[in-house]
C-alpha positions as CSV (number, residue, x, y, z in Angstrom):
1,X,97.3,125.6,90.6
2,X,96.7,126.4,94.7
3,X,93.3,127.6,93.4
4,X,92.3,124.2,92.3
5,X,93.4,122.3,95.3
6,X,91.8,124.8,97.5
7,X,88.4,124.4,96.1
8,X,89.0,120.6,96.2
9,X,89.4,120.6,99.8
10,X,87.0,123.6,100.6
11,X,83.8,123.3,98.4
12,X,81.5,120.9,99.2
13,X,80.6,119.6,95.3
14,X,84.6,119.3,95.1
15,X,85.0,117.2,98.2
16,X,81.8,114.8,97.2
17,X,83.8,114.7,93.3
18,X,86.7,113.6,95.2
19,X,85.3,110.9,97.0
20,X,83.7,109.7,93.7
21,X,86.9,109.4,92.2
22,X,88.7,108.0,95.3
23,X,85.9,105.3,95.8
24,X,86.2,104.5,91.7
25,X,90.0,104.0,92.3
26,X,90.1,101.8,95.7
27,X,87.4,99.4,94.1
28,X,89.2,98.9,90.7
29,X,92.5,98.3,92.4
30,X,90.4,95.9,95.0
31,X,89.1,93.8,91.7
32,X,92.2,93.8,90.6
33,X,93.4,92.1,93.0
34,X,91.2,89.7,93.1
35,X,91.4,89.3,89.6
36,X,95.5,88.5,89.9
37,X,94.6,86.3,93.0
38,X,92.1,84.0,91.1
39,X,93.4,83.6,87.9
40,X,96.4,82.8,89.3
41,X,94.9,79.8,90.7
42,X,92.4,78.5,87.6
43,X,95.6,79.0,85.2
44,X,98.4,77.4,85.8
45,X,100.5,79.0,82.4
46,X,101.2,82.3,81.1
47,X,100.4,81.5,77.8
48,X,96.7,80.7,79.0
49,X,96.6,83.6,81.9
50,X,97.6,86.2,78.8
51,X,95.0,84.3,76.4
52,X,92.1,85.3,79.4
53,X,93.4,89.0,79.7
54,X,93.4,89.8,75.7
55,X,89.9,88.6,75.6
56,X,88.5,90.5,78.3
57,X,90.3,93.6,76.8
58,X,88.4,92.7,73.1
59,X,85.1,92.7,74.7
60,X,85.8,95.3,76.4
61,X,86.6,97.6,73.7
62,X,84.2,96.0,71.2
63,X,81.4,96.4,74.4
64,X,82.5,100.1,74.6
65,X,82.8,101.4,71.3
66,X,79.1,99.6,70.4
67,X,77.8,101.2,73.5
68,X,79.2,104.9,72.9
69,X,77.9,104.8,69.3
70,X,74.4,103.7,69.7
71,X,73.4,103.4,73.6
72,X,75.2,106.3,75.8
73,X,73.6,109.9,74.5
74,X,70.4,107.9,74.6
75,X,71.0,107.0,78.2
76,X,71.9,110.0,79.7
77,X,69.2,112.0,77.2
78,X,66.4,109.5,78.9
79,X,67.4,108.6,82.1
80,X,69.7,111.5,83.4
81,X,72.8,112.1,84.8
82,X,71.8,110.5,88.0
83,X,71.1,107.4,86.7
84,X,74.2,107.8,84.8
85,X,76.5,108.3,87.6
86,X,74.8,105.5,90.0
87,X,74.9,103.0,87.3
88,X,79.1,101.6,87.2
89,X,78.3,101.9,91.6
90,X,75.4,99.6,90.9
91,X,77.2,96.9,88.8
92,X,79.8,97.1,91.3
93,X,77.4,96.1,94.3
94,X,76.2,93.3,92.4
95,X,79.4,92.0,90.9
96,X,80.9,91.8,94.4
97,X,77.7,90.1,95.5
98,X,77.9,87.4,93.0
99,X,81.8,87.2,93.3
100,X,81.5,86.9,97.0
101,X,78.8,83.9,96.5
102,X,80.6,82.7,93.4
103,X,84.4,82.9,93.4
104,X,85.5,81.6,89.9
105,X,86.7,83.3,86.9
106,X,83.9,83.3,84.9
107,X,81.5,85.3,87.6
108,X,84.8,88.0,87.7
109,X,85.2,88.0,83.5
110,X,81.4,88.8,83.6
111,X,82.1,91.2,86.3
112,X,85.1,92.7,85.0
113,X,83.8,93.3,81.3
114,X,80.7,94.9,82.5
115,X,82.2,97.3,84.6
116,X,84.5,98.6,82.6
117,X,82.2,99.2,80.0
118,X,80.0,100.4,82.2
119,X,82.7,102.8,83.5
120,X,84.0,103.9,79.8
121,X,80.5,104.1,78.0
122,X,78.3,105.7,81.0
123,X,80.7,106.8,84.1
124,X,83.2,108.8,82.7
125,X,80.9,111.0,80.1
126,X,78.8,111.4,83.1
127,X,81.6,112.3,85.5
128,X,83.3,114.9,83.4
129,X,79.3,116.6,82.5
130,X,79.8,117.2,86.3
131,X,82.5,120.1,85.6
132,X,80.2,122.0,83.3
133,X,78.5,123.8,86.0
134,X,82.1,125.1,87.8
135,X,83.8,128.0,87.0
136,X,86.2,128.0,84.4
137,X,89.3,128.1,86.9
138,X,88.3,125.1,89.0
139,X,87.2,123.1,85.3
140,X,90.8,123.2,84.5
141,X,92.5,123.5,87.8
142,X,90.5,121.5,90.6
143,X,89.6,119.0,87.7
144,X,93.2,118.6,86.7
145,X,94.4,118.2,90.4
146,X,91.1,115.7,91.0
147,X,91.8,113.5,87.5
148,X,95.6,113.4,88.4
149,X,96.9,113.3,91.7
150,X,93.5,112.3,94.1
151,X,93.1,109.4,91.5
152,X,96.4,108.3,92.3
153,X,95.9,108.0,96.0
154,X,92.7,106.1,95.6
155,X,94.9,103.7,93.2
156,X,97.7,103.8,96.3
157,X,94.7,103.4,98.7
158,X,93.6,100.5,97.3
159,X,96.9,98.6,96.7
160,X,97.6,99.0,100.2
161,X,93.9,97.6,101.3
162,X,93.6,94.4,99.7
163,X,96.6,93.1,101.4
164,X,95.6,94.6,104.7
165,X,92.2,92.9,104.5
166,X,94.3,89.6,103.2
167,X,96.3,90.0,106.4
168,X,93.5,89.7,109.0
169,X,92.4,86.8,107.2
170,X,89.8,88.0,104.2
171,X,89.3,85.3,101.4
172,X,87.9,86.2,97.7
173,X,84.5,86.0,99.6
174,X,85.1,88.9,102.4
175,X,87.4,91.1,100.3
176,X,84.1,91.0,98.1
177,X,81.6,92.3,101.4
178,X,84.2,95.3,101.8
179,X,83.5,96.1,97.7
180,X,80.0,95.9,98.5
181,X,80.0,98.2,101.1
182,X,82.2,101.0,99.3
183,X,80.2,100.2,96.4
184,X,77.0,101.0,97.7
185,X,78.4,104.3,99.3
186,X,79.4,105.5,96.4
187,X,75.9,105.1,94.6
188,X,74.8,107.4,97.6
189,X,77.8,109.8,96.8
190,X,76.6,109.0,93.1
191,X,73.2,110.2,93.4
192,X,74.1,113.4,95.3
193,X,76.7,114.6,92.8
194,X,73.9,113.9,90.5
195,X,71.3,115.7,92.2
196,X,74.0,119.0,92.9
197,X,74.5,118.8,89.3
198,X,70.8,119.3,88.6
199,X,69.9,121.7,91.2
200,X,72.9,124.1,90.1
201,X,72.0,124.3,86.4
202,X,68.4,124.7,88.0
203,X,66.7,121.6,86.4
204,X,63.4,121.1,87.7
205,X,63.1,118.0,89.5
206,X,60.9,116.1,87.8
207,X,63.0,116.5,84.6
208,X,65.7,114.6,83.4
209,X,68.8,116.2,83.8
């Protein structure tokens, strides 16, 4: 088990896959939080607050399971893992965008539903092709370490930022500038990841990987 956490801390692909995974987890907790914060306030019931969370969870799944059938092999097949990887990133930056202009509960239902999706269908098939070019000892021990424990700090992480950011006086609007920004650093960590992936299974460059 050392092994794996070694190589998480010590390898530079490893430390890049950790900050993909860390950046992932502070910006899902940071929409979650908004989402609590503004439902909250358009719904005054549970009844109607439980109603809005079971729909967003059908879509979700009926979204995901359409998308993995007929859309995601096709996507990473055509456009690469690259593309793959920098996609959920990229519906992040411009969720937050239009949150931050557009604070209502339709913009984050939109938001919500397409990211996850985006994160199920074309993320997370991407993410784990990225441990096909380790050795088998860091595939099952870094990855284990990285998918457990480093997810949970960015979950932790997160949880402890929105209120900090609510503390010096953030509304839905500024929270959504901070997602923005770790949103569009983690397309760039995206797109390297991506690009180490190709150059270590010695794709040429002007193929899709």
């Amino acid at each position: 088990a050392w092994a794996g956490i070694r190589s998480t801390f010590t390898d530079a692909y490893f430390i890049n896959l950790t900050l993909h995974i860390l950046l992932f987890t502070v910006v899902t907790a940071i929409l979650y939080f908004q989402q609590a914060v503004l439902v909250d306030r358009t719904f005054a019931d549970s009844a109607t607050r439980t109603r809005f969370f079971a729909n967003v969870d059908l879509l979700v799944n009926v979204l995901t399971l359409a998308t993995q059938t007929f859309a995601t092999g096709w996507f990473i097949q055509v456009f690469g893992i690259v593309s793959a990887l920098v996609f959920l990133p990229f519906v992040s930056v411009l969720g937050f965008s239009l949150l931050g202009l557009a604070p209502t509960v339709p913009v984050l239902m939109v938001f919500q539903v397409l990211r996850r999706v985006s994160n199920f269908a074309v993320n997370r098939p991407a993410r784990e092709a990225l441990f096909t070019v380790v050795s088998a000892e860091d595939r099952y021990k870094a990855k284990s370490f990285i998918d457990t424990f480093v997810y949970r700090v960015g979950d932790q992480i997160g949880a402890w930022a929105y209120p900090a950011l609510v503390a010096l006086g953030a509304t839905v609007s500024g929270v959504s500038a901070v997602g923005v920004v770790l949103a569009m650093l983690s397309v760039a960590n995206a797109m390297w990841l991506g690009r180490r992936w190709r150059q270590t299974r010695q794709i040429p460059p002007s193929a899709p990987a």
